[in-house]
C-alpha positions in Angstrom: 64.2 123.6 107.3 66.9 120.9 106.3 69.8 120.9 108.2 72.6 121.1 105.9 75.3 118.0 105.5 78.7 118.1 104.7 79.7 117.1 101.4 80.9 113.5 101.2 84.6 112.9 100.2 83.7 111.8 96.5 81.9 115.3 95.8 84.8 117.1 97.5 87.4 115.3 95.6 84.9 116.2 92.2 83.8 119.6 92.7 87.4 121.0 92.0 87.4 119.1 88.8 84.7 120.7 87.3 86.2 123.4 85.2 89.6 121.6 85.8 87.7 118.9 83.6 86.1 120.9 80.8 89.0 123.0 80.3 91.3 119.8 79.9 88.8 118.5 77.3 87.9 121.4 75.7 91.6 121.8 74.6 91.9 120.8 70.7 94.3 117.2 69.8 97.3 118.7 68.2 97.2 116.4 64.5 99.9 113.8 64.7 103.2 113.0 62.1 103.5 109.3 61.9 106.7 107.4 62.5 107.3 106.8 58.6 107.0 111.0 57.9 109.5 111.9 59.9 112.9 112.3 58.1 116.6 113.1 59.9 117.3 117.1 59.6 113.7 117.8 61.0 113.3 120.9 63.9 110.5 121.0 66.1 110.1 121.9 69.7 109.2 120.1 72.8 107.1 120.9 76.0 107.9 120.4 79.4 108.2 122.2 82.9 111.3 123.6 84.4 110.3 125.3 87.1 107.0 125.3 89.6 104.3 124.2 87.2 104.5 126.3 84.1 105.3 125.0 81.2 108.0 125.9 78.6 109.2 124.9 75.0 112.8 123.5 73.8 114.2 122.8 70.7 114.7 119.7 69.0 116.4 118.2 65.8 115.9 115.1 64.5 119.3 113.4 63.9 118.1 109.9 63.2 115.6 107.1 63.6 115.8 103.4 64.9 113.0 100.9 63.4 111.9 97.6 64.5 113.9 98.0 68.2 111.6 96.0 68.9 108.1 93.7 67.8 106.4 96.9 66.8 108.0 99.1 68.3 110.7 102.6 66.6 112.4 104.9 68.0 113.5 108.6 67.1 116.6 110.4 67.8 116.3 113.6 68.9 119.1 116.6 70.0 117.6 118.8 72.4 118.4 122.0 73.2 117.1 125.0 74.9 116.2 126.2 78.5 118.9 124.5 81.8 119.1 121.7 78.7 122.9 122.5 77.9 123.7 122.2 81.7 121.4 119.4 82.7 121.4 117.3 79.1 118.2 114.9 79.0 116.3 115.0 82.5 114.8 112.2 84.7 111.1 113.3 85.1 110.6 114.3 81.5 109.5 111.3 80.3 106.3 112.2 78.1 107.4 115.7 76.9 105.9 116.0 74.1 107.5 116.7 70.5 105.9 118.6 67.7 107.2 119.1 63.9 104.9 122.0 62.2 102.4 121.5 65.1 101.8 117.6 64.5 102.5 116.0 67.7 105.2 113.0 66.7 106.1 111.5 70.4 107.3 111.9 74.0 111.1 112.3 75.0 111.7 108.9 77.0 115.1 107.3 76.4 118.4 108.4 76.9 121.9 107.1 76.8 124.4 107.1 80.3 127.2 109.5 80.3 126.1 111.6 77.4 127.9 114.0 76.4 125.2 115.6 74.4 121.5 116.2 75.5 120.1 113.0 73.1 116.6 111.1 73.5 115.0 108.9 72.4 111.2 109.5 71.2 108.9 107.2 71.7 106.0 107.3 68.5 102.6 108.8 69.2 101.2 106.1 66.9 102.6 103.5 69.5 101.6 105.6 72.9 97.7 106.1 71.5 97.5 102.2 71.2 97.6 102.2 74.8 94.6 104.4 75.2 92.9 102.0 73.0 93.4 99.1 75.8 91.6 101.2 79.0 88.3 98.7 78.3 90.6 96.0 79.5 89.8 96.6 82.9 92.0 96.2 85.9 94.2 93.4 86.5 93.5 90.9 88.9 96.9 90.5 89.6 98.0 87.2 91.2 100.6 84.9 90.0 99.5 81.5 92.2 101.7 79.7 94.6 103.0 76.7 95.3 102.7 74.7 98.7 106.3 75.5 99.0 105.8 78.9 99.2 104.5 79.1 102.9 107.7 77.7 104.2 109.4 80.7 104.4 107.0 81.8 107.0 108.5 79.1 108.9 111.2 80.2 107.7 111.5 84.2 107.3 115.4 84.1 107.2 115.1 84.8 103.4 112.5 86.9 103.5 115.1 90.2 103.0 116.6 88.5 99.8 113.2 87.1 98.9 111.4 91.1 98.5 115.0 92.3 97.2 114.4 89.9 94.1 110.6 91.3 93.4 111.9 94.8 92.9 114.2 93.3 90.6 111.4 91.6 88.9 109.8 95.1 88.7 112.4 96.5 86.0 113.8 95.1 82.9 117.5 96.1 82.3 118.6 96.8 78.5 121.9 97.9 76.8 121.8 100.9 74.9 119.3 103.3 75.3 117.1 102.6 78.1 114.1 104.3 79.2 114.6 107.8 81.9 114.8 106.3 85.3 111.4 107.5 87.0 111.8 109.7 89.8 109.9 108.8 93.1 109.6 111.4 95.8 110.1 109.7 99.4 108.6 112.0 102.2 107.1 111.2 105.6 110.1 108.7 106.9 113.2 111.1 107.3 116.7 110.5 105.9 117.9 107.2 108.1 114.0 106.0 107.1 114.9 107.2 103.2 118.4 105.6 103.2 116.8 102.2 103.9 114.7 102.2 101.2 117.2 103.3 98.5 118.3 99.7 97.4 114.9 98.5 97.0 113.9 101.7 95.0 117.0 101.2 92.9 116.3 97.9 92.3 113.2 98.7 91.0 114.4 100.7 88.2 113.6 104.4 90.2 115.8 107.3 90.8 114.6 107.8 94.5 114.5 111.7 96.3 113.7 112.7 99.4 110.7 115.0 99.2 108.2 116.5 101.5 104.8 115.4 102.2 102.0 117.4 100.6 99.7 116.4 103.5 96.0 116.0 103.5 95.1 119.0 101.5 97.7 119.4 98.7 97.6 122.1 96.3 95.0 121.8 93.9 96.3 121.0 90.1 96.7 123.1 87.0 94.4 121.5 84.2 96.8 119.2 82.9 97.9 119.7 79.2 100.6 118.4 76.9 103.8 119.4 78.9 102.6 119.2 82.2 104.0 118.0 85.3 102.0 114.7 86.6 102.3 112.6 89.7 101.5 108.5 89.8 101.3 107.8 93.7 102.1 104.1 95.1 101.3 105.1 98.5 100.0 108.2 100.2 99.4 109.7 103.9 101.6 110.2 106.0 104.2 108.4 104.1 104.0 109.6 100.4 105.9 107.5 97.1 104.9 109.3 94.1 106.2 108.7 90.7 106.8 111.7 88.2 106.7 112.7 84.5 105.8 114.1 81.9 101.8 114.3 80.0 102.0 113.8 76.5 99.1 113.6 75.6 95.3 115.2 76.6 91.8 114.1 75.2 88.3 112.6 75.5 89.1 112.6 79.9 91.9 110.5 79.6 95.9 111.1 79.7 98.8 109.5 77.9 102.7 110.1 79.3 105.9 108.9 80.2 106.4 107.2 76.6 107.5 104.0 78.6 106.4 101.6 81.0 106.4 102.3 84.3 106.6 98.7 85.8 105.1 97.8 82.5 102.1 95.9 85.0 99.6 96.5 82.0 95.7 97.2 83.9 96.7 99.3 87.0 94.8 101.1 89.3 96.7 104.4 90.6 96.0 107.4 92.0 97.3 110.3 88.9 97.9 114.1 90.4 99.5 116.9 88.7 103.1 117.9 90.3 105.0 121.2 90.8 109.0 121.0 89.8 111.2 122.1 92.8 114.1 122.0 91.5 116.6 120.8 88.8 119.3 118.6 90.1 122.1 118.5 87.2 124.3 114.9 87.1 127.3 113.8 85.2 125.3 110.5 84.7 121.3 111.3 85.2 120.1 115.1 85.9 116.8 114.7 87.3 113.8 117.0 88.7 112.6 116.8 91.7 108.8 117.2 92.4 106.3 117.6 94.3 102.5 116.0 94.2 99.6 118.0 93.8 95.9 117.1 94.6 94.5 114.2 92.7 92.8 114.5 89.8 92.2 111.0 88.6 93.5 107.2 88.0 96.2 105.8 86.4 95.0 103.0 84.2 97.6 101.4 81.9 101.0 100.3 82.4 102.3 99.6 78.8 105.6 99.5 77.1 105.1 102.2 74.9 103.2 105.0 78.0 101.1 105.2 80.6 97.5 105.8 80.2 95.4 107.2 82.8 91.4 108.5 83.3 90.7 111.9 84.4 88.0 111.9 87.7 87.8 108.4 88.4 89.2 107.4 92.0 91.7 104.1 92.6 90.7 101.9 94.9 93.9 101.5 97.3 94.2 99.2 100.5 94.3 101.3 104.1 97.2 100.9 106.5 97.9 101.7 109.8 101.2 101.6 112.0 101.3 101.7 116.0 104.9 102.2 116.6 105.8 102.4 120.5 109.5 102.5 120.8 111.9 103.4 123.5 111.9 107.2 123.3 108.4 107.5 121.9 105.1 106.3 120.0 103.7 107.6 117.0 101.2 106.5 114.1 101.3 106.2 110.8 98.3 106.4 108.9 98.6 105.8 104.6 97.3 104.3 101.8 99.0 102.2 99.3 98.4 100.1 95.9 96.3 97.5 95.5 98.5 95.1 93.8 100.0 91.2 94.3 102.6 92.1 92.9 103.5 96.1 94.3 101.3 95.7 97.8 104.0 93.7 99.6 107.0 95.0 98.2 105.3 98.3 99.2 104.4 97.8 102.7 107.7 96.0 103.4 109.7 98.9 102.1 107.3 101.0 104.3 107.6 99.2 107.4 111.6 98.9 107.1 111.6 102.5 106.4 109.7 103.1 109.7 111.7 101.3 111.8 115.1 102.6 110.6 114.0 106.3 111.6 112.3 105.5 114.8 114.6 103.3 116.4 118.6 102.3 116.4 119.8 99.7 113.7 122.6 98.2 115.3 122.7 95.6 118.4 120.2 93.0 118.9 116.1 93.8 119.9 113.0 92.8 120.5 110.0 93.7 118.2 106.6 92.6 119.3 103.2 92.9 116.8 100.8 93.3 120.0 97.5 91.3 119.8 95.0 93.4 116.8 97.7 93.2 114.6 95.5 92.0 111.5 95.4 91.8 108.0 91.6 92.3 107.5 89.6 90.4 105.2 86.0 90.7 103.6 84.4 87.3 103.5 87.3 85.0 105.5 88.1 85.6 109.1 91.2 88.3 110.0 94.4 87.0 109.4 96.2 87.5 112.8 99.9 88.6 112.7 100.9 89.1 116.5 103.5 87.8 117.3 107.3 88.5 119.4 110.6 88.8 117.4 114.0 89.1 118.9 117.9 89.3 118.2 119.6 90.7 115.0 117.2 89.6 112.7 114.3 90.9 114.5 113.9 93.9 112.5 114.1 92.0 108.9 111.9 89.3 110.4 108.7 91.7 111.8 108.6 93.6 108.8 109.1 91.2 106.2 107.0 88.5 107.5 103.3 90.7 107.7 104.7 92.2 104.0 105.3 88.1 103.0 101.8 86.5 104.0 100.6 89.4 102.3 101.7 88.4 99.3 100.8 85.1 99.9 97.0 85.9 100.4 97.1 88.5 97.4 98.7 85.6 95.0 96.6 83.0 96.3 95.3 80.3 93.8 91.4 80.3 94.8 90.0 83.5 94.1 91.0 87.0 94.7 90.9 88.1 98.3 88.8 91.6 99.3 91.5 93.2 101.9 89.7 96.1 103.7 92.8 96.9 105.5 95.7 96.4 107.8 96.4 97.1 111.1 99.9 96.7 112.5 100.8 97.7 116.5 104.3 97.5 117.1 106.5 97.2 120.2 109.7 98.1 120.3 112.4 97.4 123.2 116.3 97.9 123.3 117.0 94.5 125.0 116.8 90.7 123.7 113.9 89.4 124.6 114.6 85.7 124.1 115.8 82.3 125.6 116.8 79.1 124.7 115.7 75.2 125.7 118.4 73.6 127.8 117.1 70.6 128.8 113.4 68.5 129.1 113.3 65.5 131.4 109.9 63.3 131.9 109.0 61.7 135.1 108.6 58.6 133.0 110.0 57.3 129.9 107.3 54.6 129.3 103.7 54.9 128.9 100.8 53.4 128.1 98.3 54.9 125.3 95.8 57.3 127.4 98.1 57.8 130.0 99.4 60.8 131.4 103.6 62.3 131.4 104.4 65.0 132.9 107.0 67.2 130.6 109.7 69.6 132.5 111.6 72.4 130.4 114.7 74.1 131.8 114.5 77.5 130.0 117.2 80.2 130.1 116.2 83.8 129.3 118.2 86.4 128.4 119.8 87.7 131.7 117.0 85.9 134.0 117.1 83.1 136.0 116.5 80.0 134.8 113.0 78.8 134.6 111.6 74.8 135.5 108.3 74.6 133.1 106.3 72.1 133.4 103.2 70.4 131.4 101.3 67.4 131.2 100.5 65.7 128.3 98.5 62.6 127.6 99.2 59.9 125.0 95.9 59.5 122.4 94.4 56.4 122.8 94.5 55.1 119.7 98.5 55.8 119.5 100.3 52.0 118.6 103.2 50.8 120.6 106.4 52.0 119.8 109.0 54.4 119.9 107.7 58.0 119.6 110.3 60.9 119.6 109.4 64.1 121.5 111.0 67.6 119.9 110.7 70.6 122.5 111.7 73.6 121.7 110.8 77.0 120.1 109.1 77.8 116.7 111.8 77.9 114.3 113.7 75.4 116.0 110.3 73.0 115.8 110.1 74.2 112.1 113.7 72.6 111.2 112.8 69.5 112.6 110.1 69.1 110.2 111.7 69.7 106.8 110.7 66.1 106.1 107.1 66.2 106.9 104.8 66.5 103.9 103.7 70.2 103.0 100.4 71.2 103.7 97.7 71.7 101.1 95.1 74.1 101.4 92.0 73.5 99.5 90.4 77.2 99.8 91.2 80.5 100.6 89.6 80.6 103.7 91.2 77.2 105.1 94.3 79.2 103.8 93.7 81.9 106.3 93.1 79.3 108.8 96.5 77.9 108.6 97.9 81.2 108.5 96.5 81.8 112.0 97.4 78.0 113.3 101.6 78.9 112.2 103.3 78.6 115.5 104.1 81.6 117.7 107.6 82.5 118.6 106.5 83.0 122.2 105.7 79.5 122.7 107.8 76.3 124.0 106.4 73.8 122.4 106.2 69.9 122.8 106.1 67.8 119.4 105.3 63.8 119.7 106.3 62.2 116.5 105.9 58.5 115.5 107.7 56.9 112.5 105.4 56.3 109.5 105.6 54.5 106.3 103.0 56.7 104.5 102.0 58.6 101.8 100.2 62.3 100.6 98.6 61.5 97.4 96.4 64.3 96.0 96.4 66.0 99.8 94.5 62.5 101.2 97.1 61.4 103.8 97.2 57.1 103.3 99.3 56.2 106.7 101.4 52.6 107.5 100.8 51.5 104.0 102.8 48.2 103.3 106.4 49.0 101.4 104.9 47.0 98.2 102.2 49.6 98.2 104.2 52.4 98.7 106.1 51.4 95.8 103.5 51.3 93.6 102.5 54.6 94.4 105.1 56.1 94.1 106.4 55.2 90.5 107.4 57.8 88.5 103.9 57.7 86.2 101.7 57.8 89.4 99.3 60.0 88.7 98.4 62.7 91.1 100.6 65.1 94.0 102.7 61.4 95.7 104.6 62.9 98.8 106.5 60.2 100.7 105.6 60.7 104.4 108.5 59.5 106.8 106.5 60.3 110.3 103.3 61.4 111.9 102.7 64.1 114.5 100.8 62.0 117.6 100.2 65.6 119.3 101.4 69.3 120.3 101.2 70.9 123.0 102.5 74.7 123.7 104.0 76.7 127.0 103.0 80.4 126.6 106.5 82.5 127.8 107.5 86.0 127.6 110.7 85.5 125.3 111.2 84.6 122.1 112.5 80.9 122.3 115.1 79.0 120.6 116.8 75.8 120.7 115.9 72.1 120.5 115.8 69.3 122.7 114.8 65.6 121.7 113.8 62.9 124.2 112.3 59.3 123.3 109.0 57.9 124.3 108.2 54.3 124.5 104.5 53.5 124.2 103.4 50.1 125.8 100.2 48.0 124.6 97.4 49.0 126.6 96.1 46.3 128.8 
């Protein structure tokens, strides 16, 4: 006798599609009217769901069409009418409702105009959403956009960071004048209001109406076959925090799906997990009614992100990147356990909107704290080592800075300019504590201010924590031996602090993703006093080959303007670091001179 397994996750995410699939397919493709057929005085009726997940019909008249809005692309008019329309005019969420003339299928409602007075869309062609279909061989995107050496300053750096992922969720919508396409509604659950309020500005920026929703959990209600009309879901994230996307199918055939009748980010190849949805509610707006939504079980992946719709496949599985939160905080710990896309360009933005959102409904907002990402806080990697990210943040910037710093290097592994990276997941333990823990350099004497090379000075820090006594540090450090006579100039102090001080050294050029990674785990620690020797230097980066003390005639040369090759001027050298571990985050900046002495 065989003992009997359970079924793995891909069969139990298949077997409910089985007549879910063949119904879906089995339906016949509605004949379509093309764009040049269509004529103003035309009725027809439209499809769409109101109410739980049943779909209904509504009138439309065709009052007008707009060629050539853009390369390819026409528009119809349409004046709806019919069902809550009168009350609620043109809704968020039915992007993709389809409209048929004598049965042909012409388009989806997707544009509208603000403040209408009327219940007007706009109607994206059929001709143009079926094109999109025709693009599914493309495959997904690899999705990076490349850096510059630049770009790792601001982990040095993270005071911009908030402005820095405000700007990509910018970059995520396009405004236009006019009519402009339904603002897409996305269903927040799983972070409360304070943890939903946070992400509002983001969201908005992005081009989404945002609602607070409820979490459908691990075992959502299974989906309606999905036909022309129906509600459907795109999910960013899901878990215990949930961002879905809904609208409206359009269109149903040969296992795949066309809606919304414009873009969502307009990404192009996507990979996204696609569920059906149930309407709550209708929320009725002077400027943007909208329905709220709910997710229901999966049912396949979202494909194509195109101007005209999206296009999704019909039981395939996404592949999306695993993340788990460890937040201990003053009153409590809890976990947080979702998935989210797999994206450069949506993954960070994603996962810093998440953390922030965390944070804001766990702990207070105001005041200054401490945030610590304990030791196994990784970003893990298949094929380079784990990128470490523990690290101690503190003051009023500690919340901006331990969420948007893991969500930045993210993005700077995902947009890297070697090769794509395989992340298998990330792992973020968080610490949270009411009070500043930090301090600040006073002073650093030496008990000698003249050495030889090889030699031995001892270093002593005067630290001042946050209500603690002061603390006398000491290290010794030895001079290299093959360090020339001269003045060197010592910078103690903490990360940042250290991190100003170098704006004129030359930027550092990774060759490979994995010596990426490796300088990503050699940044500097905000825990750590540390002692900088610097000499002066009349040198050069040229193509990443550092060229040191080169004669001024030389350095002219090249230098000139038609040099060929990446010429950074180098102004001085580090001679060594050494670091003090501490239990604060330090700031502050002390500089003391060295003179080195010919050895005998």
């Amino acid at each position: 006798m065989h003992e009997r397994r359970p079924s793995s996750p891909a069969i139990r995410f298949l077997a409910p599609l089985l007549v879910w699939l063949s119904a879906a397919t089995a339906m016949a493709q509605a004949p379509v009217l093309p764009f040049d057929e269509i004529r103003t005085g035309m009725k027809g009726t439209g499809r769409t769901v109101f109410s739980g997940t049943t779909i209904e019909t509504f009138e439309v008249e065709i009052i007008g069409k707009l060629s050539n809005t853009g390369p390819d692309r026409n528009l119809i008019l349409g004046r709806l009418s019919g069902g809550p329309l009168a009350r609620t005019g043109v809704m968020s969420g039915m992007s993709g409702s389809p409209v048929y003339i004598d049965g042909k299928l012409i388009g989806a409602v997707a544009y509208s105009w603000g403040f209408s007075k009327e219940p007007i869309a706009g109607i994206t062609p059929i001709g143009e959403m079926l094109d999109v279909a025709g693009l599914e061989q493309e495959g997904r995107r690899a999705g990076a956009i490349g850096l510059s050496p630049s770009d790792l300053s601001r982990v040095t750096r993270p005071a911009s960071l908030d402005g820095f992922f405000a700007a990509q969720a910018r970059r995520l919508t396009q405004p236009v004048a006019g009519a402009h396409p339904l603002s897409v509604p996305l269903t927040v659950s799983g972070l409360g209001p304070r943890g939903f309020a946070r992400l509002l500005p983001e969201l908005a920026d992005a081009g989404f109406l945002p609602l607070q929703g409820g979490n459908p959990g691990d075992s959502p209600d299974p989906s309606p076959p999905l036909e022309p009309g129906s509600a459907m879901g795109v999910k960013l994230m899901r878990g215990d925090i949930d961002m879905t996307v809904t609208g409206t199918v359009t269109w149903v055939g040969d296992n795949g799906i066309l809606g919304f009748g414009h873009p969502m980010f307009g990404m192009g190849a996507v990979d996204l997990p696609m569920t059906g949805a149930r309407v709550e509610t209708l929320m009725p707006s002077v400027y943007q009614s909208a329905r709220l939504a709910t997710p229901l079980s999966e049912v396949g992946a979202l494909r194509q992100d195109r101007t005209a719709a999206v296009y999704g496949r019909l039981g395939t599985r996404p592949r999306m990147l695993p993340v788990r939160v460890q937040f201990s905080g003053a009153t409590r710990s809890r976990t947080y356990s979702f998935d989210m896309a797999d994206d450069a360009m949506l993954s960070p933005l994603l996962l810093y909107s998440a953390l922030q959102g965390i944070i804001n409904s766990e702990e207070r907002l105001v005041g200054e704290a401490s945030l610590r990402l304990r030791e196994g806080s990784t970003i893990k990697m298949d094929g380079v080592e784990d990128v470490r990210l523990d690290n101690l943040f503190s003051g009023p910037d500690a919340f901006n800075f331990s969420t948007g710093l893991p969500a930045y290097v993210l993005y700077l592994l995902m947009n890297n300019d070697w090769e794509p990276p395989r992340i298998a997941g990330i792992n973020l333990l968080f610490e949270y504590d009411d009070e500043p823990r930090s301090g600040r350099v006073q002073r650093v004497t030496l008990d000698r201010y003249r050495a030889r090379p090889g030699e031995t000075v001892g270093v002593t820090v005067l630290a001042d924590p946050f209500r603690g006594p002061a603390q006398a540090l000491r290290r010794e450090i030895t001079i290299p031996p093959d360090t020339p006579p001269g003045t060197l100039t010592l910078h103690v102090g903490g990360a940042y602090a250290i991190g100003r001080a170098e704006d004129g050294e030359a930027p550092v050029l990774p060759s490979d993703l994995d010596q990426f990674v490796r300088l990503i785990n050699s940044l500097r620690r905000n825990d750590r006093i540390y002692i900088s020797l610097y000499s002066e230097d009349r040198g050069i980066l040229l193509g990443g080959t550092r060229l040191p003390n080169l004669p001024p005639s030389v350095t002219a040369i090249l230098t000139r303007p038609k040099t060929r090759g990446n010429v950074t001027v180098v102004s001085r050298r580090g001679v060594l670091e050494d670091q003090i571990p501490t239990e604060y985050a330090v700031g502050g900046l002390a500089r003391i001179q060295l003179e080195i002495e010919e050895a005998p």
